[in-house]
C-alpha positions in Angstrom: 1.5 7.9 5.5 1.9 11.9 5.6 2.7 11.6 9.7 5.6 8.5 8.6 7.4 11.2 6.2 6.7 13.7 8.5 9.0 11.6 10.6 11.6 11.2 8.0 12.2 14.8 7.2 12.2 15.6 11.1 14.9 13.4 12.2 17.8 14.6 10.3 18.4 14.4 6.8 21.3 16.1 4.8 20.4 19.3 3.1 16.7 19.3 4.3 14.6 20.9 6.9 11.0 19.8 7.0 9.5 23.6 7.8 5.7 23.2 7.6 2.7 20.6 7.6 -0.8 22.0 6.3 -3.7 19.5 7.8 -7.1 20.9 8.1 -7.4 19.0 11.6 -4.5 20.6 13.3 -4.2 17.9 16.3 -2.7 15.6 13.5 -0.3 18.0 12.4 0.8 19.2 16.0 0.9 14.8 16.7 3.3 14.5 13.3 5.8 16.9 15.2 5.4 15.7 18.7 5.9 12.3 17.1 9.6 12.9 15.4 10.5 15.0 18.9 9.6 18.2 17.6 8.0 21.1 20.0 8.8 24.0 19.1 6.4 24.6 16.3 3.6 27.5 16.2 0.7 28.2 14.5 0.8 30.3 11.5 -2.1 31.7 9.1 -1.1 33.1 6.0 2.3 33.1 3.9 4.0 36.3 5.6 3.2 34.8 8.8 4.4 31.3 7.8 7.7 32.4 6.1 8.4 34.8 9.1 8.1 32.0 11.5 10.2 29.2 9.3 13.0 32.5 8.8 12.9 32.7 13.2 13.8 28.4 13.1 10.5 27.7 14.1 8.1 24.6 12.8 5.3 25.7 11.5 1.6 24.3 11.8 -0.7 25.5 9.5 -4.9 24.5 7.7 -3.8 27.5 5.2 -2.1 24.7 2.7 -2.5 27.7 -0.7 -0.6 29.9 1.9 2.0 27.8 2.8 2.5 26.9 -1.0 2.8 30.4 -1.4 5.5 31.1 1.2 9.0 32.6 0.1 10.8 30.5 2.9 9.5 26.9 1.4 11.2 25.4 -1.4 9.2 22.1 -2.4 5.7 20.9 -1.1 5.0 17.6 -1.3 0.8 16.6 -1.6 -0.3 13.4 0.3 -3.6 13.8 1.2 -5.1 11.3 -0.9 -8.1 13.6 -1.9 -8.3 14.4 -5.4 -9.7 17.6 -5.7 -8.1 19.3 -2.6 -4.5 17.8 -4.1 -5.2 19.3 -7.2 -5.8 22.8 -5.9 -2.0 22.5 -3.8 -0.6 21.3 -6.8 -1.3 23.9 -9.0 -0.9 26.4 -6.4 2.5 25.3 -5.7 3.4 25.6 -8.9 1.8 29.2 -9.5 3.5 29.8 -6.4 7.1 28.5 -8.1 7.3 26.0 -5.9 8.4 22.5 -6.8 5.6 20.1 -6.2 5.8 16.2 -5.0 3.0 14.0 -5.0 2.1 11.0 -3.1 -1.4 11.3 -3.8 -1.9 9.6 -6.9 -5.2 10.7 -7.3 -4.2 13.8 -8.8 -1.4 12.2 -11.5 -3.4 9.9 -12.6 -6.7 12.6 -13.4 -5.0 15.7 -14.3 -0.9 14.9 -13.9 -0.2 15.9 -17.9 -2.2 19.3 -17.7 -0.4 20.0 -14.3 3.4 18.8 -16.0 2.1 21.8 -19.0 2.1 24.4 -15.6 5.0 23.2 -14.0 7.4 23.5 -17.7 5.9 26.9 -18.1 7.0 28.1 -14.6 10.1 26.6 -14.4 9.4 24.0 -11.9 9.6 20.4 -11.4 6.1 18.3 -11.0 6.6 14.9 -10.2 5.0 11.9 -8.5 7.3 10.5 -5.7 10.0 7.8 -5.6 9.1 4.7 -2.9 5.2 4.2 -4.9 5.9 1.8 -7.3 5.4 4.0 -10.3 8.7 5.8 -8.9 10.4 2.7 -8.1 9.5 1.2 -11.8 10.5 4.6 -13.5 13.8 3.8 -11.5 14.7 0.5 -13.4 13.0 2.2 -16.5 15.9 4.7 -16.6 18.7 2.3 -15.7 17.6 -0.5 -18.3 17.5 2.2 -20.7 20.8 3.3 -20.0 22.8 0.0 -20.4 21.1 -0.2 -23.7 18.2 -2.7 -22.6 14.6 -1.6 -24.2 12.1 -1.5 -21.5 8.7 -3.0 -22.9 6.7 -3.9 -19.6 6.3 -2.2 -16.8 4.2 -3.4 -14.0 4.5 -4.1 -9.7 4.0 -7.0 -7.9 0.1 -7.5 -6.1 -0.3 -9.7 -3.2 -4.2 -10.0 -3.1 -7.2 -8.8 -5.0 -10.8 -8.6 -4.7 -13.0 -5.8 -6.7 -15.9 -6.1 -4.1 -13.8 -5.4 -0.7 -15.6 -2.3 1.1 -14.1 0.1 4.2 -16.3 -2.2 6.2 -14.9 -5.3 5.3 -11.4 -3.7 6.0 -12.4 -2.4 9.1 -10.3 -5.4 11.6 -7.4 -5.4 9.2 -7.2 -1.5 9.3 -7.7 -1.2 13.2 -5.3 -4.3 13.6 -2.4 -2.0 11.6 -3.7 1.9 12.8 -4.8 2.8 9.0 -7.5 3.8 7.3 -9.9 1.6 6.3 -11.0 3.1 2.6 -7.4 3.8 1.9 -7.1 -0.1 2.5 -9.9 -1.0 0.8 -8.5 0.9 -2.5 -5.5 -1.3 -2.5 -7.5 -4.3 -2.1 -10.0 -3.9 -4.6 -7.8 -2.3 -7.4 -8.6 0.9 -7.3 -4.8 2.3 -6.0 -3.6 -0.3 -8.2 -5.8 1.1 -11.8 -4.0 4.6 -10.4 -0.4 3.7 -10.6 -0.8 2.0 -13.8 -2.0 5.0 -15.4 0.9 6.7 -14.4 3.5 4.4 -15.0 1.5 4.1 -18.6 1.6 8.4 -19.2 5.4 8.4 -17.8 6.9 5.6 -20.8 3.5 5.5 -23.2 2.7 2.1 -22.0 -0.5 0.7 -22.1 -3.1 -2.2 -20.8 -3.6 -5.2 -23.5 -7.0 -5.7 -21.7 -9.0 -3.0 -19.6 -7.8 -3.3 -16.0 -4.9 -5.3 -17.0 -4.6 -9.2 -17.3 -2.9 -10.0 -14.3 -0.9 -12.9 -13.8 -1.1 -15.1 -10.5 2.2 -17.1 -10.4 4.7 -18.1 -7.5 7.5 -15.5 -8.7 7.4 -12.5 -10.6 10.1 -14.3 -13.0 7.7 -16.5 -13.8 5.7 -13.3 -15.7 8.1 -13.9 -18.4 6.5 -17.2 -19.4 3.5 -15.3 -20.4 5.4 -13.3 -22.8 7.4 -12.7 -26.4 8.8 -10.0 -28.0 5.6 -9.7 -30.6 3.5 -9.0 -28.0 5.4 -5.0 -27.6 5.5 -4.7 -31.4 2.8 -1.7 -30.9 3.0 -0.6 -27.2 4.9 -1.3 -24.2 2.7 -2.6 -21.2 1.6 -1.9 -18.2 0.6 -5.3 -15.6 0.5 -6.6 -12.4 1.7 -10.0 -11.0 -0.8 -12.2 -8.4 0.7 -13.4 -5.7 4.0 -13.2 -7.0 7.6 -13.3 -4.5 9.1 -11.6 -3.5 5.3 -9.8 -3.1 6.3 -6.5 -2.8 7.8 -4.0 -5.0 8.5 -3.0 -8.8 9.7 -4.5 -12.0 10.4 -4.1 -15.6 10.7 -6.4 -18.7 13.4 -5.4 -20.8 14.4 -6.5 -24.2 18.0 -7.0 -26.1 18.0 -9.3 -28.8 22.5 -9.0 -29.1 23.9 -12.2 -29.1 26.7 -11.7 -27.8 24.7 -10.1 -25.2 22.3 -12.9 -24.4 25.0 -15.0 -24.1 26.7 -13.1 -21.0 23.5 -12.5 -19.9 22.8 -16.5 -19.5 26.0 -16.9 -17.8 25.2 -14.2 -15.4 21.9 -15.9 -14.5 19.5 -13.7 -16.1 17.9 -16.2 -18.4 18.2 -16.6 -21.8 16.5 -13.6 -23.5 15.9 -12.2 -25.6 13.4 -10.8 -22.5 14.9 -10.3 -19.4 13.0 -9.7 -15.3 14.2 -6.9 -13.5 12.7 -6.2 -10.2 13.2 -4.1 -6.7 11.5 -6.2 -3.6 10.7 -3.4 -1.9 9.0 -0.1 -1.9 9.5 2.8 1.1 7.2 5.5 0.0 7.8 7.8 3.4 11.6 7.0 2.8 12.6 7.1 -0.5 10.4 10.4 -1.2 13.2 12.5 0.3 15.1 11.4 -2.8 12.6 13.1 -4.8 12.4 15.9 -2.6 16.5 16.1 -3.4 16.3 15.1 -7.1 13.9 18.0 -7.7 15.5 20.3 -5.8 18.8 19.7 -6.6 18.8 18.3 -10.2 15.5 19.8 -11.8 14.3 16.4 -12.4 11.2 14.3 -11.7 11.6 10.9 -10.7 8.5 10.2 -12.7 6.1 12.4 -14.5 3.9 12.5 -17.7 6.0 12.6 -20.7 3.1 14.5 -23.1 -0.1 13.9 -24.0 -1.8 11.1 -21.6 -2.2 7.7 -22.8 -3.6 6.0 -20.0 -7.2 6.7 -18.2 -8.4 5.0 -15.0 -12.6 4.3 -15.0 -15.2 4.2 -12.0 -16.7 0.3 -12.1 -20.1 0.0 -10.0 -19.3 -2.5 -7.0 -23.0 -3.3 -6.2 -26.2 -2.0 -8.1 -26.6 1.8 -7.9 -29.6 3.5 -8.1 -30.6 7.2 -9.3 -29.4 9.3 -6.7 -26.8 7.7 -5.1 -23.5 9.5 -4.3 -20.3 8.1 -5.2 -18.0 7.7 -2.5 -14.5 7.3 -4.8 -11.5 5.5 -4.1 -11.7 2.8 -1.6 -15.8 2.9 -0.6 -18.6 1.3 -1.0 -19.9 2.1 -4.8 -17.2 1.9 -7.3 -13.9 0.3 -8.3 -11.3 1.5 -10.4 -10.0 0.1 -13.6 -7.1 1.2 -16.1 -7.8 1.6 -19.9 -5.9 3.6 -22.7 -6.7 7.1 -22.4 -8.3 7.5 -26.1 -11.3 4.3 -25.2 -11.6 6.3 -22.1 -12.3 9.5 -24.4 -14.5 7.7 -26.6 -16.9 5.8 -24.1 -16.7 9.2 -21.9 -16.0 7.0 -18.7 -15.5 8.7 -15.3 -12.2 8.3 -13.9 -12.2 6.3 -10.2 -10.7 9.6 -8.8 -13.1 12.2 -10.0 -16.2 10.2 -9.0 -15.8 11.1 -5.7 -19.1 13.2 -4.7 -20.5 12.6 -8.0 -24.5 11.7 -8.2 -25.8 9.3 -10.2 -28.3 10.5 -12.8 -29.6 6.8 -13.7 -29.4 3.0 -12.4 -26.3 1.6 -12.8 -25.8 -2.4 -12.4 -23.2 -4.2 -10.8 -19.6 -3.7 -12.5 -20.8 -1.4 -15.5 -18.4 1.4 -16.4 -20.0 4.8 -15.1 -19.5 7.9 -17.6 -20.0 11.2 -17.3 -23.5 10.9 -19.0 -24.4 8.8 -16.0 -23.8 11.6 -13.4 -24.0 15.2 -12.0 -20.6 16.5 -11.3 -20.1 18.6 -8.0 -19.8 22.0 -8.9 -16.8 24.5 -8.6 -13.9 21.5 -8.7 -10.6 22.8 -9.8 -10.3 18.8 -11.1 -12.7 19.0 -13.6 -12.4 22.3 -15.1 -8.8 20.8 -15.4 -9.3 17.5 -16.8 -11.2 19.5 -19.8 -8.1 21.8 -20.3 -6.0 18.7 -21.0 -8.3 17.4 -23.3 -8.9 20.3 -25.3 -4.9 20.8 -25.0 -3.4 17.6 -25.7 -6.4 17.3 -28.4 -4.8 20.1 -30.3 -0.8 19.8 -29.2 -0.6 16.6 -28.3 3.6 17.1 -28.5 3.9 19.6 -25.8 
C-alpha cells in the first residue's frame, strides 16, 4: 500500500511534491521511486542532510523516519507502516516536529488516536486518519448528511467475507496470487482491520457497537441493512456495523435520519425509500488515491478528514484464536494467536482488555482458551513502548478532562 501512494504523489499531482520515503529496508524505498520513474533520489541521514537534499530538487531515501519528521523542508508525513508502536513514535514525532501527520496505519488511531489529537491541538497541527479507508470515506457522508440537515445515526462499511480463525498461513496462495502480505490479509479476513476502523469511525462521531464486535448483517445489498433497523434503536447512541456480503461489496455507508414530512415525501419520490431512515453509501474505497485529498485538506484547510472528536468511546480487544499457553508471544494483527474485536471504550476499561494492536510482542502470563478476551492481567508488556506509556496518558487524561 505505502509503494501504491508512493506512486500517486510521484506522478504529478497539483500543489504536491512527494520529497521523502523513510523504510528501514532501503531496497523498498529506492523500488517505490524506480517504480513511479523516479531516479534521481539520494540517500540522506539526518534532518539537515534530508532538508538540504529536498531544497537541491532531489528525492530523498531515508531509515531515519524521526529525522525526516523533523526536517524544515517537509510539510506533512503520512504513517503507513501498519506497525503499531513504530507508527506511534512517527506520529508523535511529527507532531513535536510541527509537522502535520496522516495515517494509514490504523493501528495507531485506534490505540492512542485521542491522546495524539490532545498533541496535535496543542501544536497547531492537524492529526488525522486518511480519506480512501473507509473510516475516511464514512466521515465523508457523515459531514455531507449533516449538512443537508439529515442526522447520521449509523455508521458502518460494507464486508465481503469473514472468518475469526483465518491465519497468514491459510492466506498465504491468496496473498502470493495478488503480491501482498499475507498477515495484513489475514487481518482483513478475520476481523481484526475491521474491529480497527470501527473504533475509529466510533471515536470520530461517538458511535458505538450494540454487541461486542458488532452484529453484522449478511444480506444481498447494503439497502437491505435498513430492514434491521428503527429509529428507537439510536435513542442513546449512534452505531457502528458492518454488512456481510452486501453489493455493491465494497465501500462505506451511513444511516441517516429526518423524520420532516414534507421531507420524506420528496425523498420517496426521489427513490430513497420512505424514511424516516434513509441508506447512503460510496461503492468504492481508493486508500493510495484519495489520501492526497487528505494530504491537501490538511495542508491547505487545517482540517482532518477524520479524527477523534474527545475523549475515546470505542476500544478494540485481543480474542485468542486457538488455545494459548503460558509463555506464548502474541503475534498482533493478522497472525496466528489473536483476533480483534470492537467494544465501547468504558467495558474495555472495566474488564482491562488488551487492544488487538498493542498485543503485538506481548507474553502471555497464564493459559488462555480459545476465543477468551486477553487483558492486561493476562500478559507481560514489552518494555520501553512509546504505545503504552501513551495509552495510560489518555486514560489518566480523558479520565479527568474528558471535554478536551
Amino acid at each position: 500500500m505505502a509503494q501504491c501512494i508512493a506512486l500517486h504523489f510521484a506522478t504529478p499531482l497539483t500543489g504536491m511534491r512527494l520529497v521523502a520515503i523513510a523504510n528501514r529496508t532501503h531496497s523498498k524505498a529506492q523500488k517505490a521511486f524506480v517504480d513511479a520513474g523516479i531516479e534521481n533520489f539520494v540517500y540522506a541521514d539526518g534532518a539537515k542532510s534530508i532538508s538540504s537534499a529536498i531544497n537541491q530538487g532531489k528525492y530523498v531515501v531515508t531509515d531515519d523516519a524521526l529525522s525526516m519528521c523533523q526536517s524544515d523542508s517537509v510539510d506533512v508525513v503520512i504513517e503507513a507502516t501498519g506497525h503499531v508502536e513504530h507508527g506511534t513514535r512517527v506520529a508523535y514525532e511529527a507532531i513535536k516536529a510541527g509537522k502535520h501527520i496522516v495515517l494509514l496505519g490504523a493501528e495507531v488511531d485506534a490505540s492512542v488516536g485521542p491522546i495524539l489529537k490532545v498533541y496535535a491541538d496543542r501544536a497547531g497541527v492537524v492529526y488525522t486518519y486518511t480519506d480512501g479507508d473507509e473510516p475516511g470515506v464514512g466521515m465523508n457522508l457523515h459531514r455531507f448528511l449533516a449538512g443537508i440537515g439529515y442526522k447520521p445515526v449509523l455508521m458502518g462499511q460494507m464486508k465481503g467475507f469473514l472468518n475469526r480463525y483465518r491465519t497468514p498461513e491459510t492466506q498465504a496462495d491468496f496473498a502470493a496470487r495478488y503480491g501482498q502480505n499475507p498477515t495484513v490479509l489475514t487481518s482483513f479476513a478475520d476481523g481484526s482491520k475491521l474491529a480497527l476502523e470501527a473504533a475509529i469511525m466510533g471515536n470520530a462521531t461517538g458511535f458505538v457497537p450494540q454487541v461486542r464486535g458488532m452484529r453484522g448483517y449478511p444480506c444481498e445489498h447494503v439497502n437491505d441493512m435498513l430492514e434491521q433497523f428503527d429509529p428507537g434503536d439510536f435513542e442513546e447512541n449512534g452505531l457502528v456495523e458492518y454488512s456481510l456480503g452486501a453489493a455493491p461489496h465494497t465501500g462505506a455507508f451511513v444511516i441517516c435520519y429526518n423524520d420532516n414530512p414534507a421531507k420524506q415525501h420528496l425523498m420517496n419520490y426521489l427513490k430513497m425509500g420512505d424514511g424516516p431512515l434513509y441508506m447512503f453509501y460510496t461503492p468504492y474505497h481508493l486508500p493510495p488515491w484519495q489520501i492526497s485529498d487528505s494530504v491537501a485538506r490538511a495542508a491547505l484547510l487545517g482540517d482532518a478528514t477524520i479524527a477523534p472528536r474527545g475523549a475515546p468511546v470505542c476500544d478494540t480487544i485481543a480474542v485468542a484464536k486457538t488455545a494459548l499457553k503460558a509463555g506464548d508471544t502474541l503475534d498482533g494483527m493478522g497472525g496466528f494467536t489473536c483476533y480483534g474485536l470492537v467494544e465501547r471504550y468504558e467495558v474495555c476499561q472495566t474488564e482491562k482488555f488488551l487492544p488487538i494492536a498493542v498485543s503485538l510482542d506481548c507474553r502471555l502470563l497464564r493459559d488462555i482458551e480459545k476465543d477468551q478476551p486477553i487483558t492486561y492481567l493476562d500478559v507481560k508488556l514489552p518494555d520501553d513502548r512509546m504505545c503504552d506509556q501513551l495509552r495510560a496518558e489518555q486514560a489518566t487524561y480523558f479520565a479527568t478532562d474528558p471535554i478536551n
